[in-house]
C-alpha positions in Angstrom: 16.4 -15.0 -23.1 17.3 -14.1 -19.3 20.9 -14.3 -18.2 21.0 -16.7 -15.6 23.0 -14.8 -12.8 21.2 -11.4 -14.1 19.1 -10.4 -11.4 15.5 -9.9 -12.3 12.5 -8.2 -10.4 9.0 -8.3 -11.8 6.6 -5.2 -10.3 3.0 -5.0 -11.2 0.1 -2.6 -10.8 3.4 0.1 -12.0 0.7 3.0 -12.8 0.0 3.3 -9.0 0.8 5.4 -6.1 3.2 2.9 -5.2 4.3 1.2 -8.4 5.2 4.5 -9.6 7.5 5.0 -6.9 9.2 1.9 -7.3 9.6 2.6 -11.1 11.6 5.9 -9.9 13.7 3.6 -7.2 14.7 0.1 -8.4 16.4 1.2 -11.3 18.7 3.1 -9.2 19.6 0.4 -6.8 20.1 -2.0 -9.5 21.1 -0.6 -12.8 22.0 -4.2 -13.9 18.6 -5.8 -13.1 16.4 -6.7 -15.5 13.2 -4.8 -14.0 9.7 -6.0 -15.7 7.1 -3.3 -14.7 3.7 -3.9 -15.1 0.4 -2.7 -15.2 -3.0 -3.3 -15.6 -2.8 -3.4 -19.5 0.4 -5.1 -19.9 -0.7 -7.6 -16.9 -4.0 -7.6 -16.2 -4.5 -9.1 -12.3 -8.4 -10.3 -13.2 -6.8 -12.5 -15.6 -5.0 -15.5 -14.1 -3.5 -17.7 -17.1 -1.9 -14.6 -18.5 -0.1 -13.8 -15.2 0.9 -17.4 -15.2 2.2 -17.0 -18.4 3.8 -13.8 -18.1 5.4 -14.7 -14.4 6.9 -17.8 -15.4 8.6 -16.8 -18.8 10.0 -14.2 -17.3 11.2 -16.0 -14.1 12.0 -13.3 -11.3 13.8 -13.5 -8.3 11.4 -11.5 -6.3 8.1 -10.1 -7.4 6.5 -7.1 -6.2 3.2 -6.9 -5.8 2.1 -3.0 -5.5 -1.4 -4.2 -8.3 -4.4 -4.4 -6.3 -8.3 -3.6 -6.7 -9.0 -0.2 -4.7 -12.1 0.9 -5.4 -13.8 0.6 -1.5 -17.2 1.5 -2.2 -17.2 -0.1 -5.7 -16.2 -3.3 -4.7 -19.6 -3.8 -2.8 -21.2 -4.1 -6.3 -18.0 -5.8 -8.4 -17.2 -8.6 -5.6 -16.5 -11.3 -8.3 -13.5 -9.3 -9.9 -12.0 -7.5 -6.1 -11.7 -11.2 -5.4 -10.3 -12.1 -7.8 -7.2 -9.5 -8.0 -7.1 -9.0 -4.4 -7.3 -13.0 -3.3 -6.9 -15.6 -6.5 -4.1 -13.2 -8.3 -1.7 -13.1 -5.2 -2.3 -17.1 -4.6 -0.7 -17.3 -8.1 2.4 -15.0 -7.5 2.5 -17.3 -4.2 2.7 -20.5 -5.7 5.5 -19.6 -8.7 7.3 -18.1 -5.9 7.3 -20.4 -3.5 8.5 -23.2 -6.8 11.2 -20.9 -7.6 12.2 -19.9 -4.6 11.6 -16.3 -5.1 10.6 -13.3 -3.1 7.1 -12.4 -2.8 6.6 -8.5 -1.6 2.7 -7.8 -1.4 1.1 -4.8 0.2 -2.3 -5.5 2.2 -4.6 -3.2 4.2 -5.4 -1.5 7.9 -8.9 -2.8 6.6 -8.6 -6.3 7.5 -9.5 -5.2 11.0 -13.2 -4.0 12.2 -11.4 -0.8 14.2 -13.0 -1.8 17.5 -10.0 -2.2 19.1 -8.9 0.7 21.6 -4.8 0.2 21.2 -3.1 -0.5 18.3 -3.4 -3.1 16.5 -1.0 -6.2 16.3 0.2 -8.2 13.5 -1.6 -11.1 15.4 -4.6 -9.4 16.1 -7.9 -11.3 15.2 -8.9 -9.8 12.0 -12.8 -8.8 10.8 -13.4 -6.7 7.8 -16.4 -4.8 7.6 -16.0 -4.5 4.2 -15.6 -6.5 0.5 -12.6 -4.8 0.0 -11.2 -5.5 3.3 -12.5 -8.8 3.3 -11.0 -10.0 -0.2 -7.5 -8.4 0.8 -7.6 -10.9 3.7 -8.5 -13.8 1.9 -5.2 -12.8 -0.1 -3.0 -12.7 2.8 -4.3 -16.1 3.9 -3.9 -17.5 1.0 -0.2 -16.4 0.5 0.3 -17.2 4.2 -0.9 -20.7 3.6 1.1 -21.3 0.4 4.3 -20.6 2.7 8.0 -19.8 0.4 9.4 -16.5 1.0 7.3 -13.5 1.5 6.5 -10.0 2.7 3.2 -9.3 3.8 3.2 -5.3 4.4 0.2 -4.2 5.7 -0.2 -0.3 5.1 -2.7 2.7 5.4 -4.1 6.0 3.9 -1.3 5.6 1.5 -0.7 9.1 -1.2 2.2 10.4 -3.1 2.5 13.7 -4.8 0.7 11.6 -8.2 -2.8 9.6 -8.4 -6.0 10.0 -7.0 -5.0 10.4 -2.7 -6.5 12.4 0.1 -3.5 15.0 0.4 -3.9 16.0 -3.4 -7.9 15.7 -3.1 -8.0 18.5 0.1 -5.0 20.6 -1.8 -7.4 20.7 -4.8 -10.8 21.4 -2.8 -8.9 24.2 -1.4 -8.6 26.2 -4.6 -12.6 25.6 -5.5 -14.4 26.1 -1.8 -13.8 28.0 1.6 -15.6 25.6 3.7 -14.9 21.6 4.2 -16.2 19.1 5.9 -13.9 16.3 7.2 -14.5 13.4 9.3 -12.4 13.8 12.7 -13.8 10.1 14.2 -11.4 7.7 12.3 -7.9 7.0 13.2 -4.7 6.3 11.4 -1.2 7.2 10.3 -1.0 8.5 6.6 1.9 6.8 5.1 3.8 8.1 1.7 3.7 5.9 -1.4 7.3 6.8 -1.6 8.6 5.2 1.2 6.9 2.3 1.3 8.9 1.8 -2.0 11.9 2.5 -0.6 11.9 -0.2 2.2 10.5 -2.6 -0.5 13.9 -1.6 -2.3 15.6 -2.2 0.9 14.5 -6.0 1.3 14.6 -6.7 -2.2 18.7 -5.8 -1.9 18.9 -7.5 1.6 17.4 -10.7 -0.7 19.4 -10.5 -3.0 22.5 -10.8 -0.2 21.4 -13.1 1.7 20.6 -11.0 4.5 17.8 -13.5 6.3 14.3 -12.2 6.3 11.6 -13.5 8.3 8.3 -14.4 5.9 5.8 -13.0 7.6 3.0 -9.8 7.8 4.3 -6.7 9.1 2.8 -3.5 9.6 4.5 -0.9 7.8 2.9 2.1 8.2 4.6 6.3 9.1 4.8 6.6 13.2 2.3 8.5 15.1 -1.3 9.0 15.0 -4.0 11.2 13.4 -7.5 11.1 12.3 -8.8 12.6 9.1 -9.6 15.9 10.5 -6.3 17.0 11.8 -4.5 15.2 9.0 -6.3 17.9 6.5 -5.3 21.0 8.5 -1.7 19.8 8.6 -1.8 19.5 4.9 -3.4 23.1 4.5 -0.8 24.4 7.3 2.2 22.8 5.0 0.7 24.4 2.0 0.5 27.7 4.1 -3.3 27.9 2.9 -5.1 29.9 5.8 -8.8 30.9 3.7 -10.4 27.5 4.4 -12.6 26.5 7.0 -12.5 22.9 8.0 -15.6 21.8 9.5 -15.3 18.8 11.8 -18.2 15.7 11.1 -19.2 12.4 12.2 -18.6 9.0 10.6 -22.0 8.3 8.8 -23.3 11.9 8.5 -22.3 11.1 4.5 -22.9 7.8 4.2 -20.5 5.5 1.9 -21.8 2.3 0.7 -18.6 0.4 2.0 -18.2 0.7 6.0 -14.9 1.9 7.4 -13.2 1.1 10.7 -12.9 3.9 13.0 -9.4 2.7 14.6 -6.8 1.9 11.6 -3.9 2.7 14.0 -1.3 -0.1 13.3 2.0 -1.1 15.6 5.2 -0.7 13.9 7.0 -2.9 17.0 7.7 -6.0 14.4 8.8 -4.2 11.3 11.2 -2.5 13.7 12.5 -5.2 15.7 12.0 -8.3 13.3 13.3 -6.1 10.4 15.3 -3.3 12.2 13.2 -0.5 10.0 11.9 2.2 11.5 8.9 4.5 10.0 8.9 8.3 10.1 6.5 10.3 11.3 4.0 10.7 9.5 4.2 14.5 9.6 7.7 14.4 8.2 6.7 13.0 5.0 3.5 14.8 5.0 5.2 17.8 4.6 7.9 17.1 2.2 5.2 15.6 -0.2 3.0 18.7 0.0 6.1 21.0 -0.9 7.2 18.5 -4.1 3.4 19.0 -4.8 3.7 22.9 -4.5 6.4 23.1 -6.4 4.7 21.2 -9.3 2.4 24.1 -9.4 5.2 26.4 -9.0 
């Protein structure tokens, strides 16, 4: 039975980059929460009466949402079920939040835009997936945006962490097996650390919970700067000090992926910094303190 004044935060998809993060950091902020963490086989997202179910006995104050369906190239062929965890599941957490009056946090994607765009992009900007992925994470925002309550939409990019499958640990391992790689250098972004998007998730769930105001919305929360694949792999070889591979510059489309990619994921952090008063890191900062965690892993 939950005590009524105990505070209580319900986190799923707990076994990602993300969700791992926040298992490390809520705890810590509040060693008196109850703290439900979640994953796909304690609550499976593709199955909406059991996240009914589950969500409202538990009753949280805010839920976070860090479960998603990831899998860009195989959500082409599985559209049925990225829909459904990426559009139906977050209408649900939308609609007990909104009756309850809770807090919903849920991360979205630089995919929602086509990347045509020269600048970067806006919060307000028209939106145009080029892929199902992209396209069923949209449908998700829209659908939390037209529910209303209290929510966070944070839309991020190229996220890793020092666990799970991620770019950074995919180039650190390619490194020990080849001399020779070949990265695209014609798609722009910022990389942005699992760990601290967790952290400013922990930040508004304690400015919820006293009663600092928060403006529902969707913000871009993404690391400062810019990059593009190419560069972003010889930082993380220069960080590792690894200086016996040969990264070999390539074009979008000279290995094709079933799933099309923008070519500009650059988002604006000017509303998470002045709506919310947070403000990213470089990207190369974290970069390089997750690449020596990772180093001394191996260590």
């Amino acid at each position: 039975m939950n005590s009524k004044d105990q505070k209580r935060i319900l986190v799923t998809g707990s076994k990602g980059q993300v969700g791992v993060e926040l298992a490390r950091q809520l705890p810590t902020t509040f060693p008196s929460a109850e703290i439900l963490m979640t994953d796909r086989t304690s609550l499976d997202l593709s199955n909406l009466t059991q996240l009914k179910e589950t969500i409202s006995q538990f009753s949280p104050h805010i839920i976070i949402n860090a479960g998603a369906y990831t899998a860009v190239d195989k959500a082409e062929d599985d559209q049925e079920t990225a829909y459904i965890i990426n559009s139906e599941a977050p209408k649900v957490l939308a609609k007990i939040s909104k009756s309850t009056d809770a807090l919903l946090i849920h991360y979205s994607t630089d995919y929602v835009f086509d990347g045509m765009k020269k600048e970067f992009y806006k919060e307000e900007d028209i939106t145009n997936p080029l892929n199902i992925y992209g396209k069923s994470k949209l449908k998700g925002e829209q659908n939390i945006v037209s529910i209303g309550g209290r929510f966070l939409i944070l839309r991020t990019s190229w996220v890793y962490a020092e666990h799970g499958h991620n770019f950074m640990r995919t180039i650190l391992r390619l490194a020990q097996e080849r001399n020779e790689l070949s990265i695209v250098n014609d798609q722009w972004g910022s990389p942005t650390s699992a760990s601290w998007l967790a952290e400013i998730s922990n930040l508004l769930s304690q400015r919820f919970f006293s009663k600092h105001p928060l403006e529902s919305g969707i913000y871009h929360a993404v690391c400062r700067e810019e990059t593009n694949w190419f560069d972003y792999a010889h930082f993380i070889l220069e960080c590792a000090n690894i200086d016996n591979v040969s990264l070999i510059p390539t074009a979008t489309g000279v290995t094709p992926t079933k799933a099309k990619r923008p070519t500009n994921s650059r988002l604006s952090t000017d509303k998470i910094q002045s709506k919310l008063g947070i403000l990213p890191p470089p990207w190369k900062n974290e970069v390089q303190r997750i690449v020596s965690l990772i180093l001394k892993e191996t260590e």
